[in-house]
VEXDREN-2710 file (C-alpha; in Angstrom, 1 decimal):
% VEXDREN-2710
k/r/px/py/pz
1/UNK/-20.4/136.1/25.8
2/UNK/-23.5/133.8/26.3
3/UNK/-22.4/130.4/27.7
4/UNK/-23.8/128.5/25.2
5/UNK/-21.6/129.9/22.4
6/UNK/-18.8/129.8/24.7
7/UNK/-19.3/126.4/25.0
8/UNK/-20.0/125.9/21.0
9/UNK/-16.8/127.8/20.2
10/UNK/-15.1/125.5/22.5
11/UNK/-16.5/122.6/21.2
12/UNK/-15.9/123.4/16.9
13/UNK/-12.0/124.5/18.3
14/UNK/-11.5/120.5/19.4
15/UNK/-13.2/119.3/16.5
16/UNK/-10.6/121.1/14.5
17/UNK/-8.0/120.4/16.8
18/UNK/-8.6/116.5/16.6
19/UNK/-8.7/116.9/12.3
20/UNK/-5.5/118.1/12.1
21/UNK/-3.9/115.5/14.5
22/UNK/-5.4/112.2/12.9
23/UNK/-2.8/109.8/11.6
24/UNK/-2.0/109.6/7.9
25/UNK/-0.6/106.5/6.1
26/UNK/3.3/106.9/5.4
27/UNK/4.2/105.6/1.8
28/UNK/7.8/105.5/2.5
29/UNK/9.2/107.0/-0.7
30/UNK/10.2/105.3/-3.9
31/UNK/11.5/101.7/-3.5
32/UNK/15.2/100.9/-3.4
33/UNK/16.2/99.0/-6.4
34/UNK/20.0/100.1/-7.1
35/UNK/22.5/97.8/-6.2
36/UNK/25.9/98.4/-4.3
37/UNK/28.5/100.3/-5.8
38/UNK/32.3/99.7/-4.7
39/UNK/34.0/102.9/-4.0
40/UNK/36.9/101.2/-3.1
41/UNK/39.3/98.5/-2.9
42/UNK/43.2/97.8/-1.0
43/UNK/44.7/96.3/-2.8
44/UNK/43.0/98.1/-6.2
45/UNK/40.9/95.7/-8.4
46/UNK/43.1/94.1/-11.1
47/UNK/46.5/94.8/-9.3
48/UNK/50.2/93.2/-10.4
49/UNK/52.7/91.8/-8.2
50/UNK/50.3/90.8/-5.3
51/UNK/51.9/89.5/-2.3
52/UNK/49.0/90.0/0.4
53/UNK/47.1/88.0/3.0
54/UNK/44.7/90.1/2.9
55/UNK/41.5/92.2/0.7
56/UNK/39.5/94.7/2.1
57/UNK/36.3/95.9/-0.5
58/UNK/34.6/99.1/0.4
59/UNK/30.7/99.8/-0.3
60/UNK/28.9/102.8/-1.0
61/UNK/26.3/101.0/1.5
62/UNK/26.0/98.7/3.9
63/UNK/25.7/95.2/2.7
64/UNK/25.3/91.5/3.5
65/UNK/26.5/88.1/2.2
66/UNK/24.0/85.7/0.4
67/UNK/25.1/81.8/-0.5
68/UNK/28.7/82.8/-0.5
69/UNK/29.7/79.1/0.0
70/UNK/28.1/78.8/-3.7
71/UNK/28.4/81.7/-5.2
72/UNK/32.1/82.2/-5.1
73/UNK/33.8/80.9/-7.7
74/UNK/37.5/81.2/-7.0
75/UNK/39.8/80.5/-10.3
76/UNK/42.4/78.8/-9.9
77/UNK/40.5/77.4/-6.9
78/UNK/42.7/77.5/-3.7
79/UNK/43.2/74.4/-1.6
80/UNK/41.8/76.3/1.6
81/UNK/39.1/78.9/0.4
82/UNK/39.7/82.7/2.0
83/UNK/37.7/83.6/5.3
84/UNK/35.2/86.3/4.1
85/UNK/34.1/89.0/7.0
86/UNK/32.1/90.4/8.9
87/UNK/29.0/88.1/8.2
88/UNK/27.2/90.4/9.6
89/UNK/26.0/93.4/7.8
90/UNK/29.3/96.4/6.8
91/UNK/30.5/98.9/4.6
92/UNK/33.4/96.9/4.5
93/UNK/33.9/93.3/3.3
94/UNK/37.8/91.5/4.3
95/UNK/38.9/88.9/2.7
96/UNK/41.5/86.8/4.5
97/UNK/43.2/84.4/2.0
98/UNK/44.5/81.1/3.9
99/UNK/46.2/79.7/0.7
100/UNK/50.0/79.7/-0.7
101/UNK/49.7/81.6/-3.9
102/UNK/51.0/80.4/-7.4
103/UNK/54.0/83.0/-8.3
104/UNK/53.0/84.4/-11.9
105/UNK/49.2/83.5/-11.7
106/UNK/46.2/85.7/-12.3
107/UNK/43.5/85.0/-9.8
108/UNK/39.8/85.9/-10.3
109/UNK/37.3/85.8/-7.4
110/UNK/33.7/86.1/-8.7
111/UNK/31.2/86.2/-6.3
112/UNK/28.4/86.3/-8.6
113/UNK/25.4/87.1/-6.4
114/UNK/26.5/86.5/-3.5
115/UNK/26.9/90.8/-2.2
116/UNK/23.6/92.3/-1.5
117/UNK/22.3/95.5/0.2
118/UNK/21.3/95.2/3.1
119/UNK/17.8/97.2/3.0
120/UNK/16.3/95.5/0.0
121/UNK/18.8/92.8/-1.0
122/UNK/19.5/94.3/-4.4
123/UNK/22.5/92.4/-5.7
124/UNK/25.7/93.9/-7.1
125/UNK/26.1/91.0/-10.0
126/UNK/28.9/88.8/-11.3
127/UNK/30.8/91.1/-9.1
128/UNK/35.1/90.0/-9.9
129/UNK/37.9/91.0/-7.8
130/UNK/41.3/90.1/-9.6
131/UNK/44.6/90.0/-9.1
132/UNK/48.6/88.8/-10.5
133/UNK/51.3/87.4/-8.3
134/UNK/52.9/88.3/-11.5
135/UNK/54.0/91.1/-13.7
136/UNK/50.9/91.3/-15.7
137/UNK/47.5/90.7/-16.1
138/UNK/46.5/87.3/-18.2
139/UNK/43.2/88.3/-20.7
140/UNK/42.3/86.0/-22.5
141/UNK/38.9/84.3/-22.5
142/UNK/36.7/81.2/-23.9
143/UNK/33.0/80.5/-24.1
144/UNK/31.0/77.4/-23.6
145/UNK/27.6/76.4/-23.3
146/UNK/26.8/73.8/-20.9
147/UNK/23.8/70.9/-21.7
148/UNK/22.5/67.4/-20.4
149/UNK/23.4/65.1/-22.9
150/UNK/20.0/63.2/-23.1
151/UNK/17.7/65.3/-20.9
152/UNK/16.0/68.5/-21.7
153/UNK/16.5/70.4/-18.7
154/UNK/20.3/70.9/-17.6
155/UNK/21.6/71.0/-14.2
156/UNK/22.3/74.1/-12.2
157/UNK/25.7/74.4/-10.7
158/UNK/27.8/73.1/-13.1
159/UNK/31.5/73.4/-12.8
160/UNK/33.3/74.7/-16.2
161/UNK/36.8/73.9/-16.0
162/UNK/40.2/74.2/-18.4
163/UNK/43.3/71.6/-17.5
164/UNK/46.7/72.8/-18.2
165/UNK/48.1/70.4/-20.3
166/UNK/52.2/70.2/-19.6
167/UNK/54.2/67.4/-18.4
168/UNK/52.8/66.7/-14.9
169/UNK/49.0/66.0/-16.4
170/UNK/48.1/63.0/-17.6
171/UNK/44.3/60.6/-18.1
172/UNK/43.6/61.0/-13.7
173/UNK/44.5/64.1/-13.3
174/UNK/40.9/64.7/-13.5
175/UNK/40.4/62.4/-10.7
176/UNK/43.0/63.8/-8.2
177/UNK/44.0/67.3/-8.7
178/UNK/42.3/70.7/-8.9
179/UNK/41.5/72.6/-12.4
180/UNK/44.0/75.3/-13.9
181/UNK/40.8/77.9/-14.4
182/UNK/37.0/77.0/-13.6
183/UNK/34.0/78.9/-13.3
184/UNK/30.2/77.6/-13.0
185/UNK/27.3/78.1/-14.3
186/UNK/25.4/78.9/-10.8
187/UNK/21.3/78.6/-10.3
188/UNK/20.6/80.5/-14.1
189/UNK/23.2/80.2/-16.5
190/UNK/24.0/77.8/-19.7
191/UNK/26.5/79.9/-21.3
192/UNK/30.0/80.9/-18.7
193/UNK/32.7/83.2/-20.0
194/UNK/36.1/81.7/-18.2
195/UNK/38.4/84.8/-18.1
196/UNK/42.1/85.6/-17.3
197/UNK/43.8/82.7/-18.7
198/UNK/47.0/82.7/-20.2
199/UNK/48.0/81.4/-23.5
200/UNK/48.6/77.3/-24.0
201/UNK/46.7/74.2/-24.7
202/UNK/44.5/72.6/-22.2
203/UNK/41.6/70.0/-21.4
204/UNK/38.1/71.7/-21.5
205/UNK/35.6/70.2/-19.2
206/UNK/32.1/70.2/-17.1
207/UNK/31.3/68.4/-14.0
208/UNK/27.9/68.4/-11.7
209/UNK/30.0/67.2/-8.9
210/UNK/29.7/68.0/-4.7
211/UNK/32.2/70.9/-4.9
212/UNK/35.7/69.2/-5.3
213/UNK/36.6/70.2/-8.6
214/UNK/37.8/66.5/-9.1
215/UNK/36.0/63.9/-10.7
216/UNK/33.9/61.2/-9.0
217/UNK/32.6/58.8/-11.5
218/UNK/30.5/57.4/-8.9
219/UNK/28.2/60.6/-7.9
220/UNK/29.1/63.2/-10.9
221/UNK/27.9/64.1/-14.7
222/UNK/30.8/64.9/-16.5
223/UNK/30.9/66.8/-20.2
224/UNK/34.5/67.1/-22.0
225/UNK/35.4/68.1/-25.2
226/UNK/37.3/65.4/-27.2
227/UNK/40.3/67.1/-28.4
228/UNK/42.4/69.4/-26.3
229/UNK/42.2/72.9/-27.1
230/UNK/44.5/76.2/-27.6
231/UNK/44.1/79.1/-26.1
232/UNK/43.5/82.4/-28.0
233/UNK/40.4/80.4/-29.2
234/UNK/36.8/82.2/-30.9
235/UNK/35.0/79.1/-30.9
236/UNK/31.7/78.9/-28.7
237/UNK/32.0/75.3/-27.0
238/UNK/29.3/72.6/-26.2
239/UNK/30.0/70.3/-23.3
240/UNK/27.6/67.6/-22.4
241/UNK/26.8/66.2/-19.3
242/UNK/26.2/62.4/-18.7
243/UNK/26.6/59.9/-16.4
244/UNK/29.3/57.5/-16.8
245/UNK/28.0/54.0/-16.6
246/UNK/30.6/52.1/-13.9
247/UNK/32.2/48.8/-14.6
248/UNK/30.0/46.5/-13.1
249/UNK/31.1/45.4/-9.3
250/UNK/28.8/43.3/-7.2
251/UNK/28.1/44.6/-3.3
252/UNK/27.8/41.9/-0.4
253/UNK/24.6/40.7/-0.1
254/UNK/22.6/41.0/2.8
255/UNK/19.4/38.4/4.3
256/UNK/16.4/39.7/3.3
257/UNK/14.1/36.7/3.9
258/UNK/14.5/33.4/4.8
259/UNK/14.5/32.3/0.8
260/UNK/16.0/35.6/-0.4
261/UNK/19.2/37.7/-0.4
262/UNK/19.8/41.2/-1.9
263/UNK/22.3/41.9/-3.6
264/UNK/23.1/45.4/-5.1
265/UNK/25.6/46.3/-7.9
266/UNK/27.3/49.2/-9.8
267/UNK/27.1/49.3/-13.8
268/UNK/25.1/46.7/-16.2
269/UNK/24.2/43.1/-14.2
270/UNK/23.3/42.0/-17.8
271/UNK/25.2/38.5/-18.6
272/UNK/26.4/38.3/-15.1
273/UNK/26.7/35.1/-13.7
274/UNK/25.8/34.2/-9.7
275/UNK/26.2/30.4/-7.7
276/UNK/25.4/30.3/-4.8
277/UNK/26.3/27.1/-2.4
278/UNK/26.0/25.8/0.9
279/UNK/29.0/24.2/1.5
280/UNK/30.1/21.8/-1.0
281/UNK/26.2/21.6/-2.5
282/UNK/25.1/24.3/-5.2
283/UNK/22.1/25.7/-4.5
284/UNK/19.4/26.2/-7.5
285/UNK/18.7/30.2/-7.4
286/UNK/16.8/32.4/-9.3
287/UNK/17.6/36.1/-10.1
288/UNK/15.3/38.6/-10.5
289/UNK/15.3/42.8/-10.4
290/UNK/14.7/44.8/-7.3
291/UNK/11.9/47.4/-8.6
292/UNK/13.6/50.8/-9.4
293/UNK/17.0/49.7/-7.5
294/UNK/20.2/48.8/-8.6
295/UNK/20.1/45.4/-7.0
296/UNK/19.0/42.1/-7.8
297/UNK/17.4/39.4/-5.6
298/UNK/18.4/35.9/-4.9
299/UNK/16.0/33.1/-4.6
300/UNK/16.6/29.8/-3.1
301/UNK/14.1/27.5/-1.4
302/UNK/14.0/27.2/2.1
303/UNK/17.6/25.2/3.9
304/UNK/19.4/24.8/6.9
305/UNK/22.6/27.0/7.0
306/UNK/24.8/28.3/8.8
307/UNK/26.2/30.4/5.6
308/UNK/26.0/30.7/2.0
309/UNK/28.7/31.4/-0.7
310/UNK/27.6/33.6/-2.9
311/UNK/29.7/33.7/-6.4
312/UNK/29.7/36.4/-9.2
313/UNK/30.9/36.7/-12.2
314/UNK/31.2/39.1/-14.9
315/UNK/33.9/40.4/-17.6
316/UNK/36.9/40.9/-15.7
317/UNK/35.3/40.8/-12.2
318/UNK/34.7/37.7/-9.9
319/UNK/34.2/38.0/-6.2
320/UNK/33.1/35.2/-3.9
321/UNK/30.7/36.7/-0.6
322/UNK/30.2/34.8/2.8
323/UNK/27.0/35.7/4.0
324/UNK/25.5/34.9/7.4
325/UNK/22.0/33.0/7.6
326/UNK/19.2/34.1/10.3
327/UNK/16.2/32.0/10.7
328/UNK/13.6/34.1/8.7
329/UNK/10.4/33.9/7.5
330/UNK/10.0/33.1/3.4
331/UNK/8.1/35.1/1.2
332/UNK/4.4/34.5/-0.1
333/UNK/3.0/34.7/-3.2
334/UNK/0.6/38.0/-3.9
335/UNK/0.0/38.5/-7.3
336/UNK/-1.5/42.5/-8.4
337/UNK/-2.1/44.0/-11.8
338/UNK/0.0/46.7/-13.6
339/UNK/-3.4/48.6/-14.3
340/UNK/-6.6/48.8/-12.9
341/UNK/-10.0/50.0/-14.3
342/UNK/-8.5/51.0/-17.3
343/UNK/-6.4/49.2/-19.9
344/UNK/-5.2/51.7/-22.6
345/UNK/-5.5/50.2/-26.0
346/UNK/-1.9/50.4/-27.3
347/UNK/-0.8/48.3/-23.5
348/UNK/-0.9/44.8/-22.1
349/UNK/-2.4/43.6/-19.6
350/UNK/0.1/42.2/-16.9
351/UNK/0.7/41.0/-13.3
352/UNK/3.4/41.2/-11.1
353/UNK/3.9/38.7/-8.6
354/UNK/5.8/38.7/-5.0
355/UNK/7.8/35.9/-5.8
356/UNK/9.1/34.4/-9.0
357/UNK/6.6/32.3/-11.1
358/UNK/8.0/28.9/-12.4
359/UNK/4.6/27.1/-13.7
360/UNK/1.7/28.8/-15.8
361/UNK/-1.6/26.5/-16.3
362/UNK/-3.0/27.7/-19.6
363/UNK/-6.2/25.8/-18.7
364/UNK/-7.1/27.4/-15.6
365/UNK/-6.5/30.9/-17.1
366/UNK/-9.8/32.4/-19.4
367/UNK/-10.4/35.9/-20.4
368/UNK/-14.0/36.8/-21.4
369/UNK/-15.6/40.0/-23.1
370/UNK/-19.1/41.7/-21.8
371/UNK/-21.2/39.3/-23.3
372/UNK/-19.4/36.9/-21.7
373/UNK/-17.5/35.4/-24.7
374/UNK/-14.4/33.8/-24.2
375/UNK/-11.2/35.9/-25.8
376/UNK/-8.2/33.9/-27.1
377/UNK/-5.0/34.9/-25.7
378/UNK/-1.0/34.0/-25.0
379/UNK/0.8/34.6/-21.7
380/UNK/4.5/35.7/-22.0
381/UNK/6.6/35.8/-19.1
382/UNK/9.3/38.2/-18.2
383/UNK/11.7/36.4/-15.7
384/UNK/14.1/39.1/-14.6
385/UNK/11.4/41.6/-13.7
386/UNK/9.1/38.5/-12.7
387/UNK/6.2/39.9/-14.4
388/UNK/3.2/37.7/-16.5
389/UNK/1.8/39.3/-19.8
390/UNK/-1.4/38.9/-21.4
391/UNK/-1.5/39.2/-25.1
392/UNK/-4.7/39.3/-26.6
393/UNK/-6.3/41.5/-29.3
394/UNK/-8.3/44.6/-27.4
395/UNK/-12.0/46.0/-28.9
396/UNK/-12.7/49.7/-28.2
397/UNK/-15.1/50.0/-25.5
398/UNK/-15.2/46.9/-23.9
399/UNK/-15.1/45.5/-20.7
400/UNK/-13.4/42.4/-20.2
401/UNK/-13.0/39.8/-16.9
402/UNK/-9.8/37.6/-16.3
403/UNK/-10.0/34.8/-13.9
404/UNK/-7.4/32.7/-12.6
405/UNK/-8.5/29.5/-10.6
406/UNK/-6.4/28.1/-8.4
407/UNK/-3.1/26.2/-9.3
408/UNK/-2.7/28.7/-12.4
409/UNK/0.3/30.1/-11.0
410/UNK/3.1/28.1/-9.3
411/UNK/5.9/29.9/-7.7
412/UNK/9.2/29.2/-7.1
413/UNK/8.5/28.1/-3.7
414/UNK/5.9/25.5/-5.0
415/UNK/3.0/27.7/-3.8
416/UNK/0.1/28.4/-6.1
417/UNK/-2.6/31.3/-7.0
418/UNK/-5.8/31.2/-5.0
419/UNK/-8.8/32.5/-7.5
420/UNK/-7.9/36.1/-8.8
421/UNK/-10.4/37.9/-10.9
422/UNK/-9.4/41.1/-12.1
423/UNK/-12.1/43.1/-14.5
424/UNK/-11.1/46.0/-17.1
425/UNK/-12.1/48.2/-19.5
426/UNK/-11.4/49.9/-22.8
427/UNK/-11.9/53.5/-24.0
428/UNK/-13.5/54.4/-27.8
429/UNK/-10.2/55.0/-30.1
430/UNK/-11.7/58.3/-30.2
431/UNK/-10.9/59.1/-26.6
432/UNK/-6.9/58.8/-27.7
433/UNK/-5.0/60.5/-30.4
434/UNK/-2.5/59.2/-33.0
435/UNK/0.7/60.7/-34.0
436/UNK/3.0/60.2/-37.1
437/UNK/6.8/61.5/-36.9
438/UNK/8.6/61.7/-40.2
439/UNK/12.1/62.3/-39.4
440/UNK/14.0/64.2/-42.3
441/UNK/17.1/64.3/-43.0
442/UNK/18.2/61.6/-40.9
443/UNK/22.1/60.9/-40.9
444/UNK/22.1/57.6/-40.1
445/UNK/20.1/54.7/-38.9
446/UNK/19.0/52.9/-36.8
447/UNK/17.4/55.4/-34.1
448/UNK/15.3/55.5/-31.0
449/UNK/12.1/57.9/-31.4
450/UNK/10.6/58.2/-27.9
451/UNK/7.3/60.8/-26.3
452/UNK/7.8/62.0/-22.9
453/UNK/6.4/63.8/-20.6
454/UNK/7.0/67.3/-18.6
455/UNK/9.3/65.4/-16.1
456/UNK/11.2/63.6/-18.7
457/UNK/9.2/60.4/-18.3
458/UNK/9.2/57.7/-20.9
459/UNK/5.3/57.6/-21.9
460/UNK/5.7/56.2/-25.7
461/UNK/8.9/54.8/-27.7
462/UNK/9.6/53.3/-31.2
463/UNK/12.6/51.6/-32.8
464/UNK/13.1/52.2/-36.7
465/UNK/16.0/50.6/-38.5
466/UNK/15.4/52.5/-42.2
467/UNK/11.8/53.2/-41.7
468/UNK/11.4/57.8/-41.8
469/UNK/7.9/57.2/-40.6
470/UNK/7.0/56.6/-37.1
471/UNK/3.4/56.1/-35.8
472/UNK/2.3/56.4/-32.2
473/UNK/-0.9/55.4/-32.2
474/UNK/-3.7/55.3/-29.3
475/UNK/-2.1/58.0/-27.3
476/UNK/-3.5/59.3/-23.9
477/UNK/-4.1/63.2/-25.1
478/UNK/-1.7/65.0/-23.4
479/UNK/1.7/67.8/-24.3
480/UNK/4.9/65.4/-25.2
481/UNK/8.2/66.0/-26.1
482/UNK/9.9/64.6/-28.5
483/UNK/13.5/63.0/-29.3
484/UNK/15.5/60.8/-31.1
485/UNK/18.5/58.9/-30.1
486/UNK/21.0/57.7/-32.8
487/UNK/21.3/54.2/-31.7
488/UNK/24.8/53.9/-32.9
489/UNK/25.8/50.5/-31.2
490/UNK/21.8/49.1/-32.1
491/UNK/21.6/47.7/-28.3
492/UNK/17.9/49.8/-28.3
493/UNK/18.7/51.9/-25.5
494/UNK/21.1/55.4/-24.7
495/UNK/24.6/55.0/-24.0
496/UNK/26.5/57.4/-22.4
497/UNK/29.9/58.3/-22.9
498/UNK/33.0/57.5/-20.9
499/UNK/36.0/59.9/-20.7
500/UNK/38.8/57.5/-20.2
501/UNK/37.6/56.0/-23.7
502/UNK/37.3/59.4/-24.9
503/UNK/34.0/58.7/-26.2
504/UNK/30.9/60.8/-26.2
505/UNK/27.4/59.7/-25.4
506/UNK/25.2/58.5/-28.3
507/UNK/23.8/61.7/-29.8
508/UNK/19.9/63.1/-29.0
509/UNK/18.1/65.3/-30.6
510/UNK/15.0/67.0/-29.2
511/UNK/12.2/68.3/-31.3
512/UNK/11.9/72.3/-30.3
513/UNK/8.3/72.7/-29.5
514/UNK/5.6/70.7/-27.5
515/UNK/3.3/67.9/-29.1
516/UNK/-0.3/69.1/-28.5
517/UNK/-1.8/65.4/-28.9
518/UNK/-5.4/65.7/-28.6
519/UNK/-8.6/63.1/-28.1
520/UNK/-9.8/61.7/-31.4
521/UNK/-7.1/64.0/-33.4
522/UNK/-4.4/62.5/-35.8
523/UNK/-1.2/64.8/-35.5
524/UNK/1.8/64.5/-38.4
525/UNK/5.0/65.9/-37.4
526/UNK/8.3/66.5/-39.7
527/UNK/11.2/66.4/-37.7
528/UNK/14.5/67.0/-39.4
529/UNK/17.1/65.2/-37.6
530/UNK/20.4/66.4/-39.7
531/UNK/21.4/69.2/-37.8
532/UNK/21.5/69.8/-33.9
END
């Protein structure tokens, strides 16, 4: 044979060769997507007369633990929760109980998500393992449905609980011991199922709380139902969560200037009463709000001390506080508007000064229009929050100047304003939309119509007495939601409830859909308000 075909033949064999040997892509097959399946359990699922340490749960495959911490939800709970093992991946869980069980008590532990494979990490869900120190089973179940009682969205994690009610309970039991039954509501749910109870009468409840099971007023939302309730029972139950609002207590205060102390406080500072003296001399004070905290601050020109006695009273609390003086420096006055650019039609112009403002000189104060006209106006002055208001009737599409010369403003130190000139401007009416709520059916009266926005913000509220029709007018176009509030004791704001006094929050309402409020648009919304 001829070299050269030799040498073609050769060369077409490792062409071929090569073809056959390149790399394909592997697809792996079809994706995993079943979850675990217990083949086994010792002792069995739903066994009687348990006496054991211990609970071994067999797998069809290998899997692992996810959140177990808060996905178990052991019911009763046990004072020390059960050591759950390997954490590693296994066929095999074991669960080591470290508890003294109740004798004749059916115990229930659902780990909700908490048992994955350990390929994929397909859960086996709202998997229960339960079990009777006692001769039988207990079956019986309620439902409940878990909400906030004034916002829209409702906490995750919420603990769903049932009190026995026999001779050893009483009004802090709640506060000290451990529920009969719970279950929770984990990362998804609204509606829980609490199963394997036994016949009797008991206390429902719901608390957001760190993981206790007992009540904190302090840190936790608590929802109750009012009357205590027998088990069989078909009803579907509504708990509400709220904050209670804590009997007002004043904390030490602390230095925070050298003309200023802070003081913080629990529950409503409105009506309290504070002194403050050096020595045998009373000091004159002012007291204002500290932005967004639950304090208030303490004003006092510049002295010579040592120490101050601070004295507070309100209702049934009075507590008198030594506090320790440091040489500091005092405050000074800076003065900065609520808005800039921009004043929307349906607000007031307003400013908000460092320090508390104790003289206002009308004279040095003008507010004139583009063509330079001067606008009549009023000031207003809110003391607690320390901040100056402008009232003066607004034009669409104008721009307006305000000018303080100096000595305007004198503050409670006896410093004045130097000259502050602050320029805004109005949008057309047709750059906002109006909105008119008629609320049907309306039980009673007098109630809170409020707009807010997707985080539950405030942006828009009304107060009507008898009134059905509400306007909102010059709104900024945006989505709102909206709700009433049956102002039942007519102090114009929500009230929440308070479980000692057995009393539920004031009752909201939320309307179902979004408010499309649109630029230059005029909205009309019924709303009946008869029926939750």
């Amino acid at each position: 044979m001829p070299k050269s075909i030799f040498k073609l033949i050769c060369l077409l064999f490792i062409v071929v060769m090569a073809s056959c040997a390149k790399r394909g892509n592997i697809t792996g097959g079809t994706k995993d997507t079943i979850a675990p399946v217990l083949k086994a359990s010792f002792p069995k699922n739903f066994s009687t007369n348990f006496n054991g340490k211990e609970i071994k749960l067999v797998f069809d495959e290998y899997v692992k633990l996810k959140n177990i911490n808060k996905q178990l939800i052991i019911s009763p709970p046990m004072k020390n929760q059960p050591e759950i093992l390997p954490q590693n991946a296994s066929k095999t869980l074991t669960i080591k109980l470290r508890d003294t069980l109740q004798p004749n008590t059916t115990y229930s532990l659902n780990f909700g998500q908490s048992i994955e494979d350990n390929n994929e990490g397909n859960p086996y869900p709202q998997f229960k393992y339960v079990f009777s120190t006692g001769t039988y089973i207990d079956s019986l179940k309620i439902n409940v449905k878990v909400k906030d009682a004034l916002e829209k969205k409702t906490d995750n994690f919420v603990s769903v609980m049932l009190y026995e009610i026999n001779e050893k309970f009483n009004d802090s039991t709640i506060y000290k011991e451990s529920p009969r039954y719970i279950t929770n509501t984990l990362d998804s749910l609204e509606g829980v199922t609490i199963e394997n109870i036994k016949a009797g009468k008991y206390l429902l409840l719901a608390l957001k709380d760190n993981g206790n099971n007992k009540f904190n007023p302090k840190s936790d939302k608590i929802g109750f139902q009012k009357q205590y309730i027998t088990i069989p029972n078909d009803t579907i139950f509504e708990l509400e969560l709220f904050k209670e609002k804590l009997p007002f207590k004043a904390i030490k205060p602390t230095q925070a200037s050298g003309n200023k102390l802070v003081m913080a406080y629990e529950g409503n500072p409105k009506n309290m009463k504070i002194s403050v003296k050096n020595g045998s001399e009373i000091v004159p004070t002012i007291v204002t709000q500290f932005q967004k905290k639950d304090s208030v601050q303490l004003w006092f020109k510049p002295i010579k001390a040592d120490s101050l006695q601070v004295v507070v009273e309100k209702d049934n609390f009075k507590k008198e506080f030594l506090v320790k003086m440091k040489k500091q420096k005092a405050d000074t006055l800076t003065v900065s508007p609520y808005y800039y650019g921009t004043l929307p039609l349906r607000e007031r112009f307003s400013l908000n000064s460092s320090v508390p403002l104790v003289k206002f000189d009308k004279s040095k104060i003008s507010i004139f229009n583009k063509d330079s006209i001067a606008v009549p106006f009023e000031t207003e002055y809110d003391d607690f929050q320390q901040k100056l208001y402008f009232n003066f009737n607004k034009e669409p599409l104008e721009k307006y100047k305000i000018q303080l010369m100096p000595g305007a403003l004198t503050d409670f130190l006896e410093k004045s304003n130097d000259t502050l000139t602050y320029r805004i401007a109005t949008k057309n009416t047709s750059d906002y939309g109006n909105l008119k709520v008629i609320l049907e059916k309306a039980k009673r009266f007098p109630i809170i119509v409020e707009l807010t926005d997707k985080d539950g913000k405030v942006k828009a509220t009304a107060y009507t007495e008898s009134n059905p029709v509400v306007e909102f007018l010059g709104l900024e176009p945006d989505k709102y939601t909206l709700r009433i509030i049956y102002d039942d004791n007519k102090n114009k704001v929500w009230d929440a409830g308070s479980f000692m006094e057995r009393r539920q929050s004031e009752e909201v309402i939320y309307f179902q859909k979004e408010l499309d409020v649109r630029a230059n648009w005029d909205v009309e919304q019924p709303f009946d308000i008869g029926t939750k």
